[in-house]
N, C-alpha and C positions, 0 to 999 in steps of 0.2 A: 504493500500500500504506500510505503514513505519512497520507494523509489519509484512510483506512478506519480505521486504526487510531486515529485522530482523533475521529471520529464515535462510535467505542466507546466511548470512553472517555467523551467530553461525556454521550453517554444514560446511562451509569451512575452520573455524577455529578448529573445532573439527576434521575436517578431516587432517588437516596438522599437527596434534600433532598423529593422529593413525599410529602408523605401525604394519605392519603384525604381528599378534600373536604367539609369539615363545616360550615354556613352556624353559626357562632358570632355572630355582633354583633345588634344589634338594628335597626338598617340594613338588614343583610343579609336581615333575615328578611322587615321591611317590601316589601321589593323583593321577593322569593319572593312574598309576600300579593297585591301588587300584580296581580303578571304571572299568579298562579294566578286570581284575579278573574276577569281577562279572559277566559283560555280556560276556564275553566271555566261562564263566561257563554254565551259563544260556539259550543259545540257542541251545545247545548241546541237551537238556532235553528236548524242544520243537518238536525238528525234531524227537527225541524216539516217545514222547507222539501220532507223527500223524502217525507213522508207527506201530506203537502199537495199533492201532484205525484203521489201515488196509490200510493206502492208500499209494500208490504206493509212494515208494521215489523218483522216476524221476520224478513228478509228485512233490513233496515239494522243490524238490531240484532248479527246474524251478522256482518256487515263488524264494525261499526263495534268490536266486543269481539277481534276480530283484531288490530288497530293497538294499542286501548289495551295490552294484554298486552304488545307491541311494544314499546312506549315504556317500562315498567317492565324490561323486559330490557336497553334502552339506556341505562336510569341505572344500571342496576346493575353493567353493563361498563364503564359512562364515571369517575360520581363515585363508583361504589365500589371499585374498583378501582386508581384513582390510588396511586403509590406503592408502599412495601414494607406491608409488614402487620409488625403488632405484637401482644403478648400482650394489650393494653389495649384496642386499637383494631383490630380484626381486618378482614381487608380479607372482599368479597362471596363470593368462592371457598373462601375459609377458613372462614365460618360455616355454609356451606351443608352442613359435615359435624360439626359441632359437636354437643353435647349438648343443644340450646336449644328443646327441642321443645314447652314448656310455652307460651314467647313465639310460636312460628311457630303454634301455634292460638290464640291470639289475634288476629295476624295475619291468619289464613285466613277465623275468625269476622267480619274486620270484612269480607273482601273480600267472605262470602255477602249480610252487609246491604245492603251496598252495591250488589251486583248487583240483588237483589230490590228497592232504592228505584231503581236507574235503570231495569228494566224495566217499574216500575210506572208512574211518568212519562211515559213514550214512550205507552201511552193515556189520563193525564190530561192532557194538553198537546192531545188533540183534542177532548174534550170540554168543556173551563173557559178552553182558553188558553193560550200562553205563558207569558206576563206571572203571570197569575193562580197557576198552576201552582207556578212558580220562588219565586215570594211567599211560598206557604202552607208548601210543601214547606222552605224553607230558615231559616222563623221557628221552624219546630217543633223545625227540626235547632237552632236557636242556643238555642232557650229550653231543650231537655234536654241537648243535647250539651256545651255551653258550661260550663253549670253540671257536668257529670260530672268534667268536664276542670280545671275549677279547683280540682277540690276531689283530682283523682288527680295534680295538678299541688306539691303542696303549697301552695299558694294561694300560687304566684308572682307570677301577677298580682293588679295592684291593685283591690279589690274595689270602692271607691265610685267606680271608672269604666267596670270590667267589666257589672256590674249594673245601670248606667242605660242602657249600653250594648243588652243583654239587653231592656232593658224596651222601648226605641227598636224593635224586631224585633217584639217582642210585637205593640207598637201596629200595626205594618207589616201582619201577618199581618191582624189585623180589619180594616184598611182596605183591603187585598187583597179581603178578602170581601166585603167594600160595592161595589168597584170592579166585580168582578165581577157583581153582584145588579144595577148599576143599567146597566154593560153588557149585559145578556144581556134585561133591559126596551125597553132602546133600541132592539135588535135585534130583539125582536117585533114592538117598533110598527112599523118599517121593513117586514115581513114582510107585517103586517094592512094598511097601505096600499097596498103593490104588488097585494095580491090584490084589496082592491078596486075598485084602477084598470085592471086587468086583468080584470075582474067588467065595468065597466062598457066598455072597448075591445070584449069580446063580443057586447055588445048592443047596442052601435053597428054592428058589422058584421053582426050578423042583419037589421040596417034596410040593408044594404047600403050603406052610407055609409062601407063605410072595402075596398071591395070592392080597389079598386085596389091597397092595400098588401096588402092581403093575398096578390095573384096574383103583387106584387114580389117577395117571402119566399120565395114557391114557386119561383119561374122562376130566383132568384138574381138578378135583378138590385137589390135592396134589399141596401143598405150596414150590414151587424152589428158593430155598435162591442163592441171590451173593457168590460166592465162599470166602476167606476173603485170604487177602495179605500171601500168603507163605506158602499157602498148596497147595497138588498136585492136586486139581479139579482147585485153581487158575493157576497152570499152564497149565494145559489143556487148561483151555479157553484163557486163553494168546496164546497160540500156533491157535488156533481157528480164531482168531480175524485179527493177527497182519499179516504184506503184506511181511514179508520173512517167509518162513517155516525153524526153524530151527531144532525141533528133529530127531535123528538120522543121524547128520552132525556130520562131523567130530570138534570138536573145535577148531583143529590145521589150519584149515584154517580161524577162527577167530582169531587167534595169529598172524598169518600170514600177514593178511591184517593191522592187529595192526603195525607191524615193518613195512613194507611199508610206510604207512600212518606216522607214525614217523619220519623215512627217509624223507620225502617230508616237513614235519614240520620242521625238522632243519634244513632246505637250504633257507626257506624264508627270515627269518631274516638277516642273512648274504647280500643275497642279496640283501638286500632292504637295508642294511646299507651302501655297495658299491655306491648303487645308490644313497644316501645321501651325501657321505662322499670323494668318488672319493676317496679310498686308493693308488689305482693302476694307479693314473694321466692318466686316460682314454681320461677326457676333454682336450680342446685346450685352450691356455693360454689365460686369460681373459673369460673365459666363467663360468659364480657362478655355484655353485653347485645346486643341485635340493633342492628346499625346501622340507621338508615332506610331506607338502599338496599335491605338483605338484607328486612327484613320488609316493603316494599313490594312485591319481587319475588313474597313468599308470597301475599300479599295481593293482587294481582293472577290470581296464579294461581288460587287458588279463585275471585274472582270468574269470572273465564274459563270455567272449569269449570261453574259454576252455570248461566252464560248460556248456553254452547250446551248443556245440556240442557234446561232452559226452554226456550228459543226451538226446536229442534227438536222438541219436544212440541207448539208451537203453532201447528208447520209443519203439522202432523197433526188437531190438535184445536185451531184458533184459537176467542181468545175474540170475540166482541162478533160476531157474525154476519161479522167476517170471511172473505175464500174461503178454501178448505183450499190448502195447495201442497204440496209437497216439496224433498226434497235437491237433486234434480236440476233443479225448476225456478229454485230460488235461485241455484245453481251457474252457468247459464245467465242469470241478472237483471244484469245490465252497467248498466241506466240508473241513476247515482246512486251505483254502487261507489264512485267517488274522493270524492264528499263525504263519505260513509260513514267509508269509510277515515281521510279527515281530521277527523272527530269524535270518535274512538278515539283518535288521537294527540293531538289537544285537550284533550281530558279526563284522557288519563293521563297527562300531563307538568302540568295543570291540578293533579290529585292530589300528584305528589311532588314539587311547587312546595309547596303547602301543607303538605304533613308536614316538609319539611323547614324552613321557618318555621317551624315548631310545634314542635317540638324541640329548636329555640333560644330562642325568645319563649315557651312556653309555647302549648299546642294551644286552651286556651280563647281568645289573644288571633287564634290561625290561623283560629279560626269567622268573623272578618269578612269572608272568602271568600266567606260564604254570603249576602252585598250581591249574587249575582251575578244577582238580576234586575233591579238596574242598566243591566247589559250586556244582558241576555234581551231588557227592555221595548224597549230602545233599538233592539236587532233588527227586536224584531214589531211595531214602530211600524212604522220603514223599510223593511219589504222585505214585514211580510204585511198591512198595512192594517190592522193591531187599532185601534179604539178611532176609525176614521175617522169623519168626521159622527155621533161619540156627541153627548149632551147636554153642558152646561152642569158639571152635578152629576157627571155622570163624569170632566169634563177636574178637575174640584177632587177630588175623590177620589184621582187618580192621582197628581196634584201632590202632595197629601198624603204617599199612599202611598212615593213617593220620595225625597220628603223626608226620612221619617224612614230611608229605609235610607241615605243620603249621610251624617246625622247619625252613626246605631250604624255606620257602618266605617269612622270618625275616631273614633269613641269606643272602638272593640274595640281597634282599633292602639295608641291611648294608651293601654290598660292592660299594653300588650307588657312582660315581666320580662325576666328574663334566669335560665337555670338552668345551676346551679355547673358539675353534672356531667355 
């Protein structure tokens, strides 16, 4: 009994000393940035690998928007909820009844953007790429988001490192573009040479002279090697395999859907900082601001919301020649659930890693997340063969291209401030 009553007492003393977890130092937020980097790199690569593998993206996209919604529920129970709550600093359960309804749509408007640029991605990552993809899509998010944010920030951060910073993304994004234009050359000629050599194998075997391999192929005893990363039989079977058909597409509609996608990316943040930060005195006097957690949760939720009716609209009506499915056939699709799953929780703890850096450092310096095709390339190098036996001029472009993002996310971090309140 005296050591139960022991333990009560320790949790209630422990408990009057916790308050809510708030990433304050500029350390702290560095590390937040960091670790959001990564997985927010990283799940990118995941949803390629199962559409590469053939399975329908409405169909990954359905998992994968389950978990992330998940993981914004588990911050909001974990770090916002720590401790007692206060009139100043209101804990996640307390604000959820609160009068704050002018910030929770903000909150919700950033999670529609957001949905709409990650569902847009998941078909321009088959048609440009990876790498290409994460490039365009994340220079366009730094060059309008960045600038939104410093300027609803009260220009905490320092502006003659933010902006060269900026400018370093800028450059990234047109060398992305090159990158892309001088891979997708490389990969024609590869194309026009197997077909010729394949032209001519024909008409060696009409002369009979290649009679023998031929009856091996049929009879199975001829040995069918894996194709190897970055020759034209491996793209063939890539094209074979994977659940968008892209040869013979135009690739300007993968550009396309890349700037889009972009667009929707740098309207998130913004918003999510309003919703934080109340610049535009939306609330009514006395009412706290939204903590991260709580407007994360919002934001989360409309995203959530927005995807599965997209995505079950496109269970019905997919785009790009797609096959049609259903509920029940999704329901039933098990191959690639858990990676699914794990790119959801990647992402959304990738998310409010970032916001909550950003809240401390200022959300303009939080944009150096968006370095994360760092992580992307580093994937689709290793694991899907991009960029294998390119040229010369593509391995210097890519170089390039890298370069200048390793540069802007040392330069976005050095602009990191610090805000008062």
């Amino acid at each position: 009994m005296y050591s139960f009553c022991f333990l009560i007492t320790y949790k209630e003393e422990l408990n009057s000393g916790l308050k809510m977890y708030v990433v304050d130092s500029k350390g702290g937020a560095i590390a937040c940035m960091l670790l959001a980097l990564f997985f927010l790199g990283t799940w990118p690569a995941i949803l390629t690998l199962l559409e590469r593998r053939g399975r329908l993206p409405q169909h990954t996209y359905l998992d994968y928007t389950i978990t992330n919604l998940l993981a914004a529920v588990i911050i909001a129970f974990t770090f916002g909820e720590f401790g007692h709550t206060n009139d100043g600093k209101p804990n996640f359960l307390v604000q959820l009844s609160q009068n704050n309804w002018p910030s929770v749509l903000f909150a919700m408007a950033g999670g529609v953007v957001l949905s709409l640029g990650n569902l847009s991605t998941q078909y321009a990552w088959a048609f440009v790429g990876l790498s290409v993809t994460e490039v365009m899509t994340s220079s366009i998010t730094v060059v309008i988001g960045t600038t939104l944010n410093y300027f609803l920030d009260d220009k905490i951060n320092r502006a003659e490192i933010l902006f060269p910073g900026v400018a370093c993304f800028l450059i990234a994004v047109c060398l992305g573009s090159l990158v892309h234009t001088s891979n997708a050359k490389d990969n024609q000629v590869k194309l026009e040479k197997l077909s010729d050599s394949r032209a001519g194998e024909k008409g060696a075997t009409s002369n009979g002279s290649n009679q023998n391999s031929k009856k091996d192929l049929e009879y199975g005893s001829g040995k069918v090697e894996k194709a190897k990363a970055g020759t034209a039989n491996f793209l063939i079977e890539l094209e074979s395999r994977r659940a968008i058909k892209v040869f013979g597409k135009n690739t300007l509609v993968g550009l396309g859907i890349c700037l889009f996608a972009g667009i929707c990316f740098s309207l998130f943040s913004p918003a999510f900082n309003l919703a934080t930060n109340d610049q535009w005195n939306t609330l009514d006097d006395g009412v706290p601001h939204l903590s991260v957690y709580t407007a994360f949760f919002y934001f989360s939720c409309s995203c959530f919301v927005i995807a599965v009716i997209l995505n079950i609209t496109l269970l019905y009506r997919p785009a790009f020649n797609l096959p049609r499915s259903t509920i029940r056939a999704y329901l039933n699709d098990w191959d690639g659930r858990g990676w699914a799953f794990l790119a959801g929780f990647l992402c959304g703890f990738g998310n409010g890693l970032q916001f909550m850096g950003g809240q401390a450092a200022g959300y303009a310096a939080a944009d150096a997340v968006q370095a994360l095709p760092l992580v992307s390339t580093f994937w689709g190098v290793l694991f899907f063969g991009e960029y294998r036996k390119s040229s010369r001029r593509t391995y210097l472009l890519l170089a390039g291209m890298l370069s200048m993002f390793i540069v802007a996310v040392g330069v976005l971090m050095g602009s990191s401030g610090h805000r008062k309140n």
